[in-house]
C-alpha beads as a LAMMPS data file, in Angstrom:
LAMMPS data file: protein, C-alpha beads

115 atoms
114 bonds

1 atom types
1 bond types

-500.0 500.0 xlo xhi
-500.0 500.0 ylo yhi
-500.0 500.0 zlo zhi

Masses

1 110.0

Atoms # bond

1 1 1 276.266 -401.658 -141.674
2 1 1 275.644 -398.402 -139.582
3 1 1 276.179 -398.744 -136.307
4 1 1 275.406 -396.057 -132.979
5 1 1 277.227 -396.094 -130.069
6 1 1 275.812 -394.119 -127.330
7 1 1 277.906 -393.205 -123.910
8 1 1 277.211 -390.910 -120.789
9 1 1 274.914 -392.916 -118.839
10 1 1 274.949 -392.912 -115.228
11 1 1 274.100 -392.479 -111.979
12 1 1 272.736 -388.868 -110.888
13 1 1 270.484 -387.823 -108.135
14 1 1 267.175 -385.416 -108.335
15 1 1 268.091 -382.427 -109.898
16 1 1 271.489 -383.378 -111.454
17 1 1 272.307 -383.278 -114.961
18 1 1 273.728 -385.487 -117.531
19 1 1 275.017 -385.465 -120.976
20 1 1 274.382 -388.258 -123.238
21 1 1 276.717 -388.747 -126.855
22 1 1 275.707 -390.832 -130.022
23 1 1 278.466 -391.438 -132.700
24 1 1 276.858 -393.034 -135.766
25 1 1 279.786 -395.043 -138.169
26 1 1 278.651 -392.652 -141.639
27 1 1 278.102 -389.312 -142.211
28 1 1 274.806 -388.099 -140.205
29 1 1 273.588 -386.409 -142.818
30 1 1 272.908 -389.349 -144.848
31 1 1 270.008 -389.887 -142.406
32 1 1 266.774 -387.902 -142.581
33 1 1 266.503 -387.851 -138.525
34 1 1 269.104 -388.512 -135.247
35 1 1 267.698 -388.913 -132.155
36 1 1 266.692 -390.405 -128.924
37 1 1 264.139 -392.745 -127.056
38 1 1 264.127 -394.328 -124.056
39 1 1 262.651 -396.844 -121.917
40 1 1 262.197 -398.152 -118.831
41 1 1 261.292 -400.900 -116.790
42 1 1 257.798 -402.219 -117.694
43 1 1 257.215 -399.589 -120.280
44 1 1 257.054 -399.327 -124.368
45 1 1 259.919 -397.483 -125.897
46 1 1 259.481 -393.487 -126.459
47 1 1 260.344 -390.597 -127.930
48 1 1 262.864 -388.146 -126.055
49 1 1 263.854 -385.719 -128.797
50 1 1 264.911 -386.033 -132.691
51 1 1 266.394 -383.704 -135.202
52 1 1 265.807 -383.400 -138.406
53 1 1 268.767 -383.405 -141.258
54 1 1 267.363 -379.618 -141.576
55 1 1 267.894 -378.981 -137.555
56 1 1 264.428 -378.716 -137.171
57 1 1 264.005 -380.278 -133.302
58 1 1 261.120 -381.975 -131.727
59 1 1 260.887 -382.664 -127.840
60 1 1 258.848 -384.657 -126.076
61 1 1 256.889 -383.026 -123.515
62 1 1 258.621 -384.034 -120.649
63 1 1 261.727 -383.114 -122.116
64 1 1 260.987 -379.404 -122.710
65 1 1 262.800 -377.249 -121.062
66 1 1 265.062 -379.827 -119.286
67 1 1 266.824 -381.871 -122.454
68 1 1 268.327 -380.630 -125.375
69 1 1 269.459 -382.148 -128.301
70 1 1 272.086 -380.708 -130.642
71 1 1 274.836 -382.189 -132.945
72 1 1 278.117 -381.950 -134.109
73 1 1 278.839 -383.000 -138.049
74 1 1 282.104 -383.224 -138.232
75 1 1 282.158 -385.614 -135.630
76 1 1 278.825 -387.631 -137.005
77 1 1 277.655 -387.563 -132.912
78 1 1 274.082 -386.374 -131.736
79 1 1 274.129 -385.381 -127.911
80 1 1 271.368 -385.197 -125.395
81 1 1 271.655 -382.727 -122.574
82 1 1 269.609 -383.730 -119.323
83 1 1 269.328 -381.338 -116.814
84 1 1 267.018 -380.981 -113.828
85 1 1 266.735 -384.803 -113.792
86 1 1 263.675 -387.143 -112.287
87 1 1 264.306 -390.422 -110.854
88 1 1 260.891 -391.153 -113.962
89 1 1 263.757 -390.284 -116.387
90 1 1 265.427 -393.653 -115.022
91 1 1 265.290 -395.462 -118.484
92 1 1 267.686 -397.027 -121.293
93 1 1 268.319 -394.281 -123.316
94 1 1 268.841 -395.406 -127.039
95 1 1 270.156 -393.711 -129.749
96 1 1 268.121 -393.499 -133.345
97 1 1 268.774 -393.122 -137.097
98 1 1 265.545 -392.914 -139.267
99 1 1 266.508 -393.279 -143.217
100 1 1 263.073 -393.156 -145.205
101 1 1 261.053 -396.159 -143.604
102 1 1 264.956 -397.655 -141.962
103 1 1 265.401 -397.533 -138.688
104 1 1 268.745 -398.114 -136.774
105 1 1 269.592 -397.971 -132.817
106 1 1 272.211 -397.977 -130.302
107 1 1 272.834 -400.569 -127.597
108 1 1 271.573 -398.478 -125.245
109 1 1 272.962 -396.692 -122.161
110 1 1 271.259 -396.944 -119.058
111 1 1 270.313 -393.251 -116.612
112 1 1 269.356 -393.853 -113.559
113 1 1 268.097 -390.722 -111.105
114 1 1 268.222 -391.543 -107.302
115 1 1 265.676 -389.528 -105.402

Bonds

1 1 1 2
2 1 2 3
3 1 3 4
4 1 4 5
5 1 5 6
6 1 6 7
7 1 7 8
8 1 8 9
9 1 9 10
10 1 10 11
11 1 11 12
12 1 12 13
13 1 13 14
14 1 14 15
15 1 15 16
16 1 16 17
17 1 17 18
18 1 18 19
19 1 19 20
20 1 20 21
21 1 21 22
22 1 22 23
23 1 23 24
24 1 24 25
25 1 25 26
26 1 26 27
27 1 27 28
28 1 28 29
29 1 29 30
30 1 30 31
31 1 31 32
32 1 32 33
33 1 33 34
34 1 34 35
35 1 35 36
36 1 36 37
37 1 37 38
38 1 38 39
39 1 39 40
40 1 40 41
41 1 41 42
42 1 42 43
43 1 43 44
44 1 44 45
45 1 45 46
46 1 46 47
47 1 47 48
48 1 48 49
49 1 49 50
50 1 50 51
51 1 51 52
52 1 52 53
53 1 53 54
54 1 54 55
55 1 55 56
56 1 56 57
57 1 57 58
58 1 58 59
59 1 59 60
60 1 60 61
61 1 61 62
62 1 62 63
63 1 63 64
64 1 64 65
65 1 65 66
66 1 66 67
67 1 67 68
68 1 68 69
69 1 69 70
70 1 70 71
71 1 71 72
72 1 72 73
73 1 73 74
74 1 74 75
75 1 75 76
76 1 76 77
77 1 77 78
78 1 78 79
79 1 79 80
80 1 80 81
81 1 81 82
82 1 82 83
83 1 83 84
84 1 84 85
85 1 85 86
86 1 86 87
87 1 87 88
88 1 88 89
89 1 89 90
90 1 90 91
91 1 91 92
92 1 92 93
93 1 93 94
94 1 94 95
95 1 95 96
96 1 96 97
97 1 97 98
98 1 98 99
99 1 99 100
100 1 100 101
101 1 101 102
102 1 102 103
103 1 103 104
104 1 104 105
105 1 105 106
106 1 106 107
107 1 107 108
108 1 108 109
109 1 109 110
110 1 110 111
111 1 111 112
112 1 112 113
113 1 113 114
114 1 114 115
């Protein structure tokens, strides 16, 4: 069963950064797409950022310029780099696997930006 285990949630204020880590239990590469969504209070799940098995990237706009997504395959983790952080990027941040039409997800780690 694949499993994601996300860590690097926090506390930041305005303007701080934080990096978030995914390690998924198989090779990444057996997965079409890595990435992450989030959500918060009150609020249907969404897109952050997602790569591709190629590396091809995709951002959400609020997330350009400010988050970054990258990966390390010998280690089978995904990371998400927040910088310049909102207290409207307070959310559960979850980590995704997309194989063909299967998706799997973390457990969630929670950000929360203090103004």
């Amino acid at each position: 069963q694949v499993q994601l285990v996300e860590s690097g949630g926090g506390l930041v204020h305005a303007g701080g950064s934080l990096s978030l880590s995914c390690v998924v239990s198989e090779n990444m590469f057996n997965f079409n797409y890595m990435g992450w969504y989030r959500q918060a209070p009150g609020k249907q799940r969404e897109l952050v950022a997602t790569m591709s098995i190629g590396g091809s990237l995709n951002y959400a706009d609020f997330a350009k310029g400010r988050f970054t997504i990258s990966r390390d395959g010998a280690k089978n983790t995904v990371y998400l780099q927040m910088n310049s952080l909102k207290p409207e990027d307070t959310a559960i941040y979850y980590c995704h696997a997309r194989l063909l039409s299967r998706m799997y997800w973390g457990q969630g780690t929670q950000v929360t930006v203090s103004s």
